[in-house]
Every structure is written in C-alpha cells, then in structure tokens.
ZASENU-315951 format. One record per atom (N, C-alpha, C): x, y, z negated; residue in one letter. Coordinates in pm, whole numbers, padded with zeros to 5 digits, always signed. Example, Ala and Ser with C-alpha at 12.3 -4.5 7.8 and 13.67 -1.06 7.14 Angstrom:
+01319-00569-00780A
+01230-00450-00780A
+01320-00330-00780A
+01285-00225-00708S
+01367-00106-00714S
+01290+00003-00787S
end
This chain:
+09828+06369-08682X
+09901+06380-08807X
+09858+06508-08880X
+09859+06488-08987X
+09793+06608-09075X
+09953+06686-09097X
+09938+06851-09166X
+10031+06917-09189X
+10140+06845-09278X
+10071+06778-09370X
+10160+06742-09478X
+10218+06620-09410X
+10181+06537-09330X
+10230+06379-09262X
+10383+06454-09217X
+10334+06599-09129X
+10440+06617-09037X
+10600+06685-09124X
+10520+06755-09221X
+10669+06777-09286X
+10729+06673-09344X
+10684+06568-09400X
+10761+06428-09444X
+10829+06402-09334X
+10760+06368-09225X
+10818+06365-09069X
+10981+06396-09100X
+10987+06521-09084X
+11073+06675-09036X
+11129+06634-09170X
+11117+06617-09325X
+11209+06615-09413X
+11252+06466-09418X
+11220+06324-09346X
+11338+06257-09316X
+11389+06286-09221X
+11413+06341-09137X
+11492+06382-09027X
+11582+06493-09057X
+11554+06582-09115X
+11633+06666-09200X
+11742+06565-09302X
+11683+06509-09400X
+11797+06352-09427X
+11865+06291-09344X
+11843+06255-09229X
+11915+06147-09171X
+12003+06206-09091X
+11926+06295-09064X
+12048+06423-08957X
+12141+06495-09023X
+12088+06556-09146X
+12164+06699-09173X
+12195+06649-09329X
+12186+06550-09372X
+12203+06537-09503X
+12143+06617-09633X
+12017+06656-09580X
+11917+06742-09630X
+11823+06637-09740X
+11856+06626-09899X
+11747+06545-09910X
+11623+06600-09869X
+11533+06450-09838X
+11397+06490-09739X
+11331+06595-09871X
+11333+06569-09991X
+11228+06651-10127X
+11310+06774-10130X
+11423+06842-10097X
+11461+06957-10104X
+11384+07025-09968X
+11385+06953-09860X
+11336+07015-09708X
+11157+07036-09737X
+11137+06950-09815X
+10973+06992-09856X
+10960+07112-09910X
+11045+07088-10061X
+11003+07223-10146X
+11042+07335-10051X
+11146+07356-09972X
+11154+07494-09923X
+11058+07502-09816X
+11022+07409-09742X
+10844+07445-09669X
+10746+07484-09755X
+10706+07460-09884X
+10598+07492-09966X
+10685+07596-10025X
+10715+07653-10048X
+10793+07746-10145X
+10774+07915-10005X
+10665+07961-10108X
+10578+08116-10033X
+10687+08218-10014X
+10818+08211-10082X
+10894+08329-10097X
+11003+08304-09948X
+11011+08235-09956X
+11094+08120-09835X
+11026+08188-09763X
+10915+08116-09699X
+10804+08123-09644X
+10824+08260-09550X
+10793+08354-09652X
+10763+08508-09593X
+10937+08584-09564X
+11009+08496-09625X
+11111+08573-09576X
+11206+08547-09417X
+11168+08420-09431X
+11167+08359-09265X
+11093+08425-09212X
+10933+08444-09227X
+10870+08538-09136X
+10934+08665-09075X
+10962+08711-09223X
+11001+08873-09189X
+11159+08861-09124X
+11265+08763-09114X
+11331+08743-09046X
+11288+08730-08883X
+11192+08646-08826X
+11176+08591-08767X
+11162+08708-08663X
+11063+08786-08737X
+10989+08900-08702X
+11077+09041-08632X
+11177+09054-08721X
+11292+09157-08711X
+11360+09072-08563X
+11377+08937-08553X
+11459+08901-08466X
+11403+08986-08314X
+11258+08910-08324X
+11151+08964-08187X
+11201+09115-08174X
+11237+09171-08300X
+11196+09338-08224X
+11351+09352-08151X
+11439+09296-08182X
+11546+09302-08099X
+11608+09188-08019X
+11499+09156-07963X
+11481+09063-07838X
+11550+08965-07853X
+11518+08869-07952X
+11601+08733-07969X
+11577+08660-07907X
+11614+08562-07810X
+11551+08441-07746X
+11559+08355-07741X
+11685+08330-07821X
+11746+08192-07868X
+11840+08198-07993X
+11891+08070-08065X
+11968+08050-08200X
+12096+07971-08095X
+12199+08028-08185X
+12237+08146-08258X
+12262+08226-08189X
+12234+08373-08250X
+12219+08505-08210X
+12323+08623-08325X
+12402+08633-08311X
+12458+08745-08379X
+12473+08864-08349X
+12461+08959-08509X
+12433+09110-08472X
+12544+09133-08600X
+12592+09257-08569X
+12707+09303-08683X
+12624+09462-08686X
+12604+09538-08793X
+12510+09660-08796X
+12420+09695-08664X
+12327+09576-08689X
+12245+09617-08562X
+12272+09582-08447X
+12416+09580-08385X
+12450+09535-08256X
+12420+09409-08291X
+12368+09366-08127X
+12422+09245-08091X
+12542+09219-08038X
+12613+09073-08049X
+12743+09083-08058X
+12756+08996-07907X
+12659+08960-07874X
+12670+08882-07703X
+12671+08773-07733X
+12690+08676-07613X
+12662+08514-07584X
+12789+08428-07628X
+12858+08522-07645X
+13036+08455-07671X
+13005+08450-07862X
+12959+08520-07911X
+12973+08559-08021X
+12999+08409-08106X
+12905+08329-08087X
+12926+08219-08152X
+13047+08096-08135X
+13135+08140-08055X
+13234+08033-08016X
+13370+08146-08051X
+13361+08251-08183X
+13454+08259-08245X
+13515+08196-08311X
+13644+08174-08367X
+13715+08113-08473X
+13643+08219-08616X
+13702+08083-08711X
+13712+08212-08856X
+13754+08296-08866X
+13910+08297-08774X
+13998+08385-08789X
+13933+08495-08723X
+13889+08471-08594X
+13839+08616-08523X
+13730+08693-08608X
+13648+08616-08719X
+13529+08671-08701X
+13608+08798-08835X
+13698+08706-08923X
+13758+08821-09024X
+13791+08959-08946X
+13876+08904-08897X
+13922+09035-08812X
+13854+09142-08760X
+13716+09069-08716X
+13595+09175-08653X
+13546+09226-08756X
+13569+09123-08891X
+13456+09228-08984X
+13564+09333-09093X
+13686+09308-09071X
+13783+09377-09128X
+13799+09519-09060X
+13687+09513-08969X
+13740+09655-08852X
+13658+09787-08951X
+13526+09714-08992X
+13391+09782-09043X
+13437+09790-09227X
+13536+09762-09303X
+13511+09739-09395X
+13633+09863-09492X
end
C-alpha cells in the first residue's frame, strides 16, 4: 500500500470508530503545522520518559498511573490547588 492508500485506510477507521469524518482525518495528516507540532510534542514526551498514552503531567510532574482514572471532579480540585 502506498502512503496515501494507508491514510484513507486510517481516515475510514477514524469514521467508523471515532466519528471522525474520514476528509477531516486526512487534512490534519497533510496539514505541516499539525505535523510538526505532534513532532515537537512527541519529542518533549521521550525526554520525560513517556511510554505509553495516556500520560499526565501538571507543571512538569508526572502525575502517575492512577492519574487517568480521575473524576472531573478530582481533576478541578487538583488544578484549583495551583491556581
């Protein structure tokens, strides 16, 4: 499959799964600004040893393995501590 076969691929599946139209999941694969800012996300993750999604950090900390099986309510509260 060529590059372009596989994102059609990946943008009906993005539709059928996530309710993503498949032509919005394209343009943000071709779209350079996207592009590089995922990189430079991606990139920042590595330097503080990401190894899996989802990963949360609140100023830099990481927030641990629990982090993601907060409520809404907890997460206000955590960020009401910093604010």
């Amino acid at each position: 499959m060529s590059f372009n076969d596989v994102v059609a691929l990946m943008g009906k599946a993005a539709e059928a799964e996530c309710s993503l139209p498949a032509a919005q999941f394209v343009d943000g694969i071709n779209d350079g600004n996207l592009n590089e800012d995922t990189r430079v996300s991606w990139k920042f993750g590595c330097t503080r040893g990401v190894a899996g999604t989802p990963t949360f950090f609140l100023n830099g900390v990481e927030l641990g393995p629990n982090a993601g099986s907060q409520t809404a309510s907890q997460w206000v509260a955590l960020l009401r501590q910093y604010l």
